[in-house]
N, C-alpha and C positions, 0 to 999 in steps of 0.2 A: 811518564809511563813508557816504557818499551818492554817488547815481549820479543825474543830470540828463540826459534825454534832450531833442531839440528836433529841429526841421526839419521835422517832419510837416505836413499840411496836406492840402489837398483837389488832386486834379491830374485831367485826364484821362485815360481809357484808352490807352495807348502810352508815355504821357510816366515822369518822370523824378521823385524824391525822393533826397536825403542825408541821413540822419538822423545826426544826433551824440550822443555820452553824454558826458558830460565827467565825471569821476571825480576824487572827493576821499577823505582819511584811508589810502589806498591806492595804491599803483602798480601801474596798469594789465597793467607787464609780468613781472610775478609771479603773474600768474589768467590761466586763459582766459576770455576774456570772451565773451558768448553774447547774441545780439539775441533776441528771445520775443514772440510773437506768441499772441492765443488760438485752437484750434482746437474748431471745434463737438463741443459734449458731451465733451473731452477737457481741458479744463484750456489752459493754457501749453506750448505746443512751441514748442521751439528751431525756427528758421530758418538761423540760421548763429552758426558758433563762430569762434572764433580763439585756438589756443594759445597756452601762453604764451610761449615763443619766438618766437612767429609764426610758426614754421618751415611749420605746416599749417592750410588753414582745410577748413572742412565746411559744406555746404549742404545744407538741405532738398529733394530732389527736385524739388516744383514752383517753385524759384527759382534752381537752378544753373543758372548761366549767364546769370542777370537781375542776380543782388543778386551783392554784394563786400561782404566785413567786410574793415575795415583799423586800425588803431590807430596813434598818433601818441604814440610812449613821452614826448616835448619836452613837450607840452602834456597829458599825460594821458588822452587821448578814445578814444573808438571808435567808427569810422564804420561804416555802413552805405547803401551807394551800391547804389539801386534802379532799374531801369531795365528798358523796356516793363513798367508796372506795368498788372495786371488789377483787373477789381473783386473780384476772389478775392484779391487783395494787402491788399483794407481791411481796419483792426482800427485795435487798440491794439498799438503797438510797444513794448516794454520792453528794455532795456541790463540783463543780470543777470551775476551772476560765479556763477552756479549754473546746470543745464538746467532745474532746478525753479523756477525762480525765487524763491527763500528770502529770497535779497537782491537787490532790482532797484530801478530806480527809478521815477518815478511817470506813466511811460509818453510817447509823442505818438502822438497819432493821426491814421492816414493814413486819407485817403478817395479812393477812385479810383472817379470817376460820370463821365458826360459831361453 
């Protein structure tokens, strides 16, 4: 199993990030997959999920209605489309198939400065 995230980078305050996980030894749409971010003094929390049907996804409070998780069963991935990002959006971003992050992979990181 390996999970490959990418697309992070530095953006300003408003703007815009897509982050991708591209997934191998597994299919994507057999797990729900969960994008994980670190929260202060609290470890890894989920930000958003997506079942494995796809049928429903779940967002963190301070990002519903900014971020979209989406998956692309053809090519394996899981997106995460971010938008008006704060400086409260920076971290390291992780793609895991757990909310714990047991198995994830080895993050991108976003920064949102002006």
């Amino acid at each position: 199993v390996q999970l490959v995230e990418s697309g992070g980078g530095l953006v300003q305050p408003g703007g815009s990030l897509r982050l991708s996980c591209a997934a191998s030894g597994f299919r994507v749409s057999a797990y729900a997959m969960y994008w994980l971010r670190p929260a202060p003094g609290k470890g890894l929390e989920w930000v958003a999920f997506i079942l494995s049907d796809g049928s429903e996804t779940y967002y963190k409070a301070s990002v519903k209605d900014r971020f979209t998780i989406s998956r692309d069963n053809a090519k394996n991935t899981v997106h995460l489309q971010m938008n008006n990002l704060t400086s409260e959006d920076s971290g390291m971003y992780y793609c895991a198939m757990d909310p714990a992050g047991r198995t994830r992979g080895q993050g991108t990181q976003v920064t949102v400065s002006s």
